[in-house]
ROSETI-901562 format. One record per residue (C-alpha): residue number from 1; residue in three letters; x, y, z. Coordinates in steps of 0.2 Angstrom, whole numbers, plus 5000, padded with zeros to 4 digits. Each point is the difference from the previous one (the first is absolute). Example, Ala and Ser with C-alpha at 12.3 -4.5 7.8 and 13.67 -1.06 7.14 Angstrom:
BEGIN
+-----+------+------+------+------+
| seq | type |    u |    v |    w |
+-----+------+------+------+------+
|   1 |  ALA | 5062 | 4978 | 5039 |
|   2 |  SER | 5006 | 5017 | 4997 |
+-----+------+------+------+------+
END
This chain:
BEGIN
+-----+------+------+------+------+
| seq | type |    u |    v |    w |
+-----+------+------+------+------+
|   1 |  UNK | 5037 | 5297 | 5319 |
|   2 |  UNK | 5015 | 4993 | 5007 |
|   3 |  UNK | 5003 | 4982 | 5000 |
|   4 |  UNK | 5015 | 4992 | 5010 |
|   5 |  UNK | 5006 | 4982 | 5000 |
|   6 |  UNK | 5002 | 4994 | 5018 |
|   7 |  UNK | 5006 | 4981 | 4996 |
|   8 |  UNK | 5000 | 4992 | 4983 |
|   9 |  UNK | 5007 | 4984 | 5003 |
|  10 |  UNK | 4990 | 4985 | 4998 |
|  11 |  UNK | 5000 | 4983 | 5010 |
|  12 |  UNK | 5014 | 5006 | 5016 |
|  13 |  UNK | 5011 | 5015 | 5005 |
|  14 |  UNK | 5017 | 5004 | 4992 |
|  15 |  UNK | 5012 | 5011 | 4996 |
|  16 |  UNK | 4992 | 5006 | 4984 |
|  17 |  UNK | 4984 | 5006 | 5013 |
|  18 |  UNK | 4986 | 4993 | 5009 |
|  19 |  UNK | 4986 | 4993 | 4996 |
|  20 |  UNK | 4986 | 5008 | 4991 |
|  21 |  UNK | 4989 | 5014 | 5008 |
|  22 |  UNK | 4997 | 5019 | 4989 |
|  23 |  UNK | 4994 | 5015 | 5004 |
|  24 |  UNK | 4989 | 5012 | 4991 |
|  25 |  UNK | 4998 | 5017 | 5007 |
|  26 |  UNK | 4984 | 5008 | 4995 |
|  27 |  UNK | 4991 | 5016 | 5002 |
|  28 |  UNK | 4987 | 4994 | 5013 |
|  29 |  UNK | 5010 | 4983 | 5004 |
|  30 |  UNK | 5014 | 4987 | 5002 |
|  31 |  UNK | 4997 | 4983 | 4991 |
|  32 |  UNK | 5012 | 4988 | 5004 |
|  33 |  UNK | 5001 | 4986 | 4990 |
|  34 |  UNK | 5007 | 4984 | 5008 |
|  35 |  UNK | 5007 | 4998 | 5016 |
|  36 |  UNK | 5015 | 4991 | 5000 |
|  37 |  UNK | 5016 | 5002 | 5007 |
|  38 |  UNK | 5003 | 5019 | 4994 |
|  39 |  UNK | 4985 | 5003 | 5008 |
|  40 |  UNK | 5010 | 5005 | 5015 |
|  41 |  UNK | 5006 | 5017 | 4992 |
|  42 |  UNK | 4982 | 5007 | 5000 |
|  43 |  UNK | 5002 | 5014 | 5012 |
|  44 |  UNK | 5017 | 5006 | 4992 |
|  45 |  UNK | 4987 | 5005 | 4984 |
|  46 |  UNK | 4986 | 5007 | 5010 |
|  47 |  UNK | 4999 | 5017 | 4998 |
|  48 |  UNK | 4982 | 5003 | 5006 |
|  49 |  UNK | 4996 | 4988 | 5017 |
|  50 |  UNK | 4979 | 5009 | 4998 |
|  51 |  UNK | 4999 | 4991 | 4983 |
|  52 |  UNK | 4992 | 4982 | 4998 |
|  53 |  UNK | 5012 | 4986 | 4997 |
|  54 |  UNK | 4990 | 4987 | 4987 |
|  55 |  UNK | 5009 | 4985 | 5000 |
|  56 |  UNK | 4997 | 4987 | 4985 |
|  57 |  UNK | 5002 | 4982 | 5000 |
|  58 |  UNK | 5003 | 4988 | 4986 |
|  59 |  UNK | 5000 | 4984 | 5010 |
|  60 |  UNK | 5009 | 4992 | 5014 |
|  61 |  UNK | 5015 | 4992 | 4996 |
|  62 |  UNK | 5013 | 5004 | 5012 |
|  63 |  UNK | 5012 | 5014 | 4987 |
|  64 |  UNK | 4984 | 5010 | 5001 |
|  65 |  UNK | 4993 | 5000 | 5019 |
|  66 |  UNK | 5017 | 4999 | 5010 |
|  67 |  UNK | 5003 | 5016 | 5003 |
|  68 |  UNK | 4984 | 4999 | 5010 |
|  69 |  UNK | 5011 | 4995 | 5016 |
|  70 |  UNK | 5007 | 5017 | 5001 |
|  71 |  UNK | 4984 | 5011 | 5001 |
|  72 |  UNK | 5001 | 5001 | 5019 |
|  73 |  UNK | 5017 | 5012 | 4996 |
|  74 |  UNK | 4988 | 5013 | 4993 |
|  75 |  UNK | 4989 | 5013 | 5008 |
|  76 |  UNK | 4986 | 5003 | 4985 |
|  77 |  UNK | 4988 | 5014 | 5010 |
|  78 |  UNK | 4986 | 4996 | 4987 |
|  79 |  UNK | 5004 | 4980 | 4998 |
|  80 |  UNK | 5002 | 4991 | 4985 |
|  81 |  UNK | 4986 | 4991 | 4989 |
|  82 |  UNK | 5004 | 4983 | 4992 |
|  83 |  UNK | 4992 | 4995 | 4985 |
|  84 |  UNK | 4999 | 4984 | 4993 |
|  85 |  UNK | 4991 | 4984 | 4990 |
|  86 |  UNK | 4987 | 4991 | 5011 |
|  87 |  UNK | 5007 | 4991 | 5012 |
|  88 |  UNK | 5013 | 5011 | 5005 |
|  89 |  UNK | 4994 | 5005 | 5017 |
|  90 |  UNK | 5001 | 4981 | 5004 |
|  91 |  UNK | 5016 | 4996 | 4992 |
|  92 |  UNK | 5007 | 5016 | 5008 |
|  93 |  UNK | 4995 | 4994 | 5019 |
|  94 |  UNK | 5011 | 4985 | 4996 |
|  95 |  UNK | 5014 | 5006 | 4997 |
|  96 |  UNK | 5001 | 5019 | 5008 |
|  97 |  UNK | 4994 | 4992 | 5019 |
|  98 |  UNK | 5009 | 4993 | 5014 |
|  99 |  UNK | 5012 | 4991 | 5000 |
| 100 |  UNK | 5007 | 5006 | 4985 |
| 101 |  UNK | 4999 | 5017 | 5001 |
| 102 |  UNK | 4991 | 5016 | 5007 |
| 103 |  UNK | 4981 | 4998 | 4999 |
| 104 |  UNK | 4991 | 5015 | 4988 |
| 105 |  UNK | 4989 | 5004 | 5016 |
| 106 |  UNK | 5018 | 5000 | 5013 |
| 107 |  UNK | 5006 | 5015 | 4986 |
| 108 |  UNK | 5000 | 5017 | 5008 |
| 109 |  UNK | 4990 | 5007 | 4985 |
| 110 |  UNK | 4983 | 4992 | 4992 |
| 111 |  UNK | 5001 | 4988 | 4985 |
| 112 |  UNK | 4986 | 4996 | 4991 |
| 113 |  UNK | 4997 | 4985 | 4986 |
| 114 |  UNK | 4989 | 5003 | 4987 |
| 115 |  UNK | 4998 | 4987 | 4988 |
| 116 |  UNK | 4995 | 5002 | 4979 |
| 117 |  UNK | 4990 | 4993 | 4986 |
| 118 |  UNK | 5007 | 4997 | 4985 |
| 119 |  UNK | 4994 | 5015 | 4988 |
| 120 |  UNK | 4998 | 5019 | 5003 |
| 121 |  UNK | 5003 | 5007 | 5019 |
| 122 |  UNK | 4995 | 5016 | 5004 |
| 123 |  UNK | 5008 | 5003 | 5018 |
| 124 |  UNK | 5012 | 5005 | 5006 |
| 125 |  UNK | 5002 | 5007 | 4983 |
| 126 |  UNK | 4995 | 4993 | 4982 |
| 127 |  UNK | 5011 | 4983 | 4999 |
| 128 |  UNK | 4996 | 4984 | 4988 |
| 129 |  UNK | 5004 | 4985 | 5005 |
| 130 |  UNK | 5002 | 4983 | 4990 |
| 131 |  UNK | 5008 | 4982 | 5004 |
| 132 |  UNK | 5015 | 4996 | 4992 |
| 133 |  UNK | 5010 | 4985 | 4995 |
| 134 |  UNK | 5013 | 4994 | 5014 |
| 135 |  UNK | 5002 | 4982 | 5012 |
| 136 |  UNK | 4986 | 5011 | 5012 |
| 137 |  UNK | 4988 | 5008 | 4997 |
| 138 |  UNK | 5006 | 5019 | 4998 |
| 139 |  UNK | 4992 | 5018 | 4996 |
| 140 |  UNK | 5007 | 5012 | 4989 |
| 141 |  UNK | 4994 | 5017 | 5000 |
| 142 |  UNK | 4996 | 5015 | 4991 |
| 143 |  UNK | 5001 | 5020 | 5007 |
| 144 |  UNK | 4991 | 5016 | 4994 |
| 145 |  UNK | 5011 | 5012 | 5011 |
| 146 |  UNK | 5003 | 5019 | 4997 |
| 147 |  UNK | 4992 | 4998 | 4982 |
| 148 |  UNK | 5013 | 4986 | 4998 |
| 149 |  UNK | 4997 | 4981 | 4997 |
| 150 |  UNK | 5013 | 4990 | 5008 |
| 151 |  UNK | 4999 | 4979 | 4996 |
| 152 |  UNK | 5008 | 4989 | 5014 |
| 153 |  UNK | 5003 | 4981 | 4994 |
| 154 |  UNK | 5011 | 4990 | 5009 |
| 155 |  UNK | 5003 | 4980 | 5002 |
| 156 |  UNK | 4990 | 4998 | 4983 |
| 157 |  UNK | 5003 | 4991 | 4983 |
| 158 |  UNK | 4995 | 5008 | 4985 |
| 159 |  UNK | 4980 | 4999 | 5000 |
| 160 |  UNK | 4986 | 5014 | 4995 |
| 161 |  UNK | 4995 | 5005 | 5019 |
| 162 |  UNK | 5018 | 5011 | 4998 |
| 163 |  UNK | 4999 | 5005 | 4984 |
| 164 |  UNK | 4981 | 5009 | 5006 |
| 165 |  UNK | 5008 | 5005 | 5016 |
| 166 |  UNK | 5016 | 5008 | 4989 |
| 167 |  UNK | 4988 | 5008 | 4988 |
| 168 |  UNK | 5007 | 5018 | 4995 |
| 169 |  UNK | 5008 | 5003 | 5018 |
| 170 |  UNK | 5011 | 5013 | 5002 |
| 171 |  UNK | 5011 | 4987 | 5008 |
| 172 |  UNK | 5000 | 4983 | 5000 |
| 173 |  UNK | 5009 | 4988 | 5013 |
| 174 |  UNK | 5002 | 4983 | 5000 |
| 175 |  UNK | 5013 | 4989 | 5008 |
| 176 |  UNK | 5014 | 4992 | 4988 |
| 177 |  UNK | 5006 | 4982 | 5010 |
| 178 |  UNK | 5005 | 4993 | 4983 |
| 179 |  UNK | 5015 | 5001 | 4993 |
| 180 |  UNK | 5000 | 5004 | 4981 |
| 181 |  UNK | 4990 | 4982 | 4991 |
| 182 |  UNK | 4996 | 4994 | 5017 |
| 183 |  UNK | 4984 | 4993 | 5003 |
| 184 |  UNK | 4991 | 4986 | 5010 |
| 185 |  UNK | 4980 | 4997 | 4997 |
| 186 |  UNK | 5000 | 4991 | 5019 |
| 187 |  UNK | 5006 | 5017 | 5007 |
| 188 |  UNK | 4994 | 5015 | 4991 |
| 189 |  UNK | 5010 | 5018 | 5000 |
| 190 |  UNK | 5005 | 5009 | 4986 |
| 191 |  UNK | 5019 | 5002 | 4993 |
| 192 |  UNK | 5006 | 5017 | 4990 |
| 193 |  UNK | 4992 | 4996 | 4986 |
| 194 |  UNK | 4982 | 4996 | 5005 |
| 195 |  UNK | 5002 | 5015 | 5011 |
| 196 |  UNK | 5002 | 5013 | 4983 |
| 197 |  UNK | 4989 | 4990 | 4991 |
| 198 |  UNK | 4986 | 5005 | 5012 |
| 199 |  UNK | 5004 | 5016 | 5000 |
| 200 |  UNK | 5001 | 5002 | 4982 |
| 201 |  UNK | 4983 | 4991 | 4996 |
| 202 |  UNK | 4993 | 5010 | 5016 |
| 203 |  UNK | 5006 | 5016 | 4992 |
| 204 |  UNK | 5006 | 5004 | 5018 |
| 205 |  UNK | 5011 | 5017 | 5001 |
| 206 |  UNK | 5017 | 4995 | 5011 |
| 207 |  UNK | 5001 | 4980 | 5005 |
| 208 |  UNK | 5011 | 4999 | 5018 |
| 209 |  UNK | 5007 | 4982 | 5003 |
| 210 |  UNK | 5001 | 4994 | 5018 |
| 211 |  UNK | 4999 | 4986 | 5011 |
| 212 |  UNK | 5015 | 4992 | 4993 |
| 213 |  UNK | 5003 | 4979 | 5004 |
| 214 |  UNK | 5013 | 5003 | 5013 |
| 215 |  UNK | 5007 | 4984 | 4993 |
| 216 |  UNK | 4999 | 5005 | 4982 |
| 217 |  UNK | 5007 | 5018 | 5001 |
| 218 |  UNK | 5014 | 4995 | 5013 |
| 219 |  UNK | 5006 | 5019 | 4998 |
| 220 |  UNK | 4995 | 5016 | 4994 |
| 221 |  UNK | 5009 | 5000 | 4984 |
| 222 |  UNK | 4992 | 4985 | 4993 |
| 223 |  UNK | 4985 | 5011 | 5002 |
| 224 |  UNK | 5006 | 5012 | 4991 |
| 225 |  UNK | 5006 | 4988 | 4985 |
| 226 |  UNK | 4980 | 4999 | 4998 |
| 227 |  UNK | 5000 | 5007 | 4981 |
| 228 |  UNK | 4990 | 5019 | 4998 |
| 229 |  UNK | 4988 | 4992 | 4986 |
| 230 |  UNK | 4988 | 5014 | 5008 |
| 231 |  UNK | 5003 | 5019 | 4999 |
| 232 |  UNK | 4994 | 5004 | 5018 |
| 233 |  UNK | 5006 | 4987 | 5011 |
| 234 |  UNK | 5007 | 4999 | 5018 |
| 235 |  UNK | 5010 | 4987 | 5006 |
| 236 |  UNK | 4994 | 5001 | 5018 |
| 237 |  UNK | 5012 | 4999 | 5015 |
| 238 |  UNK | 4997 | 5004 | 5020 |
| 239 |  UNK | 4998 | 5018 | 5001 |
| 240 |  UNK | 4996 | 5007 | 4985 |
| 241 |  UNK | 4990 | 5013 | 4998 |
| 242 |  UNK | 4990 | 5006 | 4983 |
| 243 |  UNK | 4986 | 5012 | 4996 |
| 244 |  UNK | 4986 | 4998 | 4989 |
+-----+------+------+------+------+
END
């Protein structure tokens, strides 16, 4: 299973990347996990045009729904599925409609919004889903791919829901908008040190960070001044590719 970071900025676009959108390429699917501004390099990763494209929401802020306004640059034969929390078809129609932007029913290929429960999920594959601390409501995941467990956890403070959704995955990402000490109750997201603590108490495999505060993290070395206090971890940047 390969797994390639399209845009790990948070908050707006800079020279360190875009903001946040992964993809993970699986046997049977692709699961894209946000779809900020990075996700405009979609087709450069597609290798197989007659396999789904699953594509996960945590919530609506603007870093994760942006990229959104480029869709109608792609030609997906078999469309693309949207996932999300409940509400997200409404909240959706807002925003991706005229005049803002190309409607989902204007797109040359089919788009389809499906929305979730909080709990297990058996389609399109077997996904968990809980709510997770933030200024809106937002929807962490959890994977079972390829007989690999994949935990997805961004624009959260430190709460239970990630630490079940984290439990024993092969790999764990979550997003890293703090800087080292930061925190602020009124604004929930993790810093470095929340993030390995997760992992740690989670007992999740590798920990990649992304969806770095594009005010905090101003350049792609103050991410990487991020101490290594865990053994497998991945200071993500646009592009990156790993496999798990």
């Amino acid at each position: 299973m390969k797994i390639t970071f399209l845009g790990t900025n948070g908050w707006y676009d800079t020279g360190t990347g875009n903001t946040i959108c992964t993809l993970i390429n699986a046997e049977d699917s692709y699961v894209v996990l946000d779809a900020g501004n990075g996700l405009y390099r979609l087709d450069q990763y597609i290798e197989d045009f007659n396999k789904p494209i699953n594509l996960f929401l945590s919530h609506f802020h603007m870093d994760h729904i942006s990229g959104f306004h480029c869709l109608n640059k792609f030609n997906f034969s078999q469309g693309i599925n949207i996932y999300g929390q409940e509400g997200t078809d409404k909240a959706l129609n807002v925003i991706i409609n005229k005049p803002y932007t190309v409607p989902f029913d204007e797109l040359p290929y089919r788009v389809n919004v499906f929305e979730l429960k909080e709990g297990w999920n058996d389609k399109p594959f077997k996904v968990q889903c809980r709510y997770l601390p933030h200024s809106s409501r937002c929807m962490g995941y959890r994977f079972e791919l390829d007989g690999k467990v994949v935990g997805y956890c961004t624009d959260t403070g430190y709460h239970d829901n990630v630490l079940k959704l984290a439990r024993d995955a092969d790999l764990l990402i979550t997003e890293c908008s703090y800087r080292i000490g930061q925190n602020n109750p009124d604004w929930p997201h993790l810093n470095p040190e929340d993030a390995v603590k997760i992992a740690r108490e989670s007992k999740a495999k590798k920990l990649a960070l992304t969806h770095f505060d594009a005010n905090n993290y101003q350049s792609l070395e103050e991410r990487y001044k991020i101490k290594h206090k865990f053994k497998e971890l991945l200071i993500a940047r646009d592009g990156v590719e790993i496999t798990i």
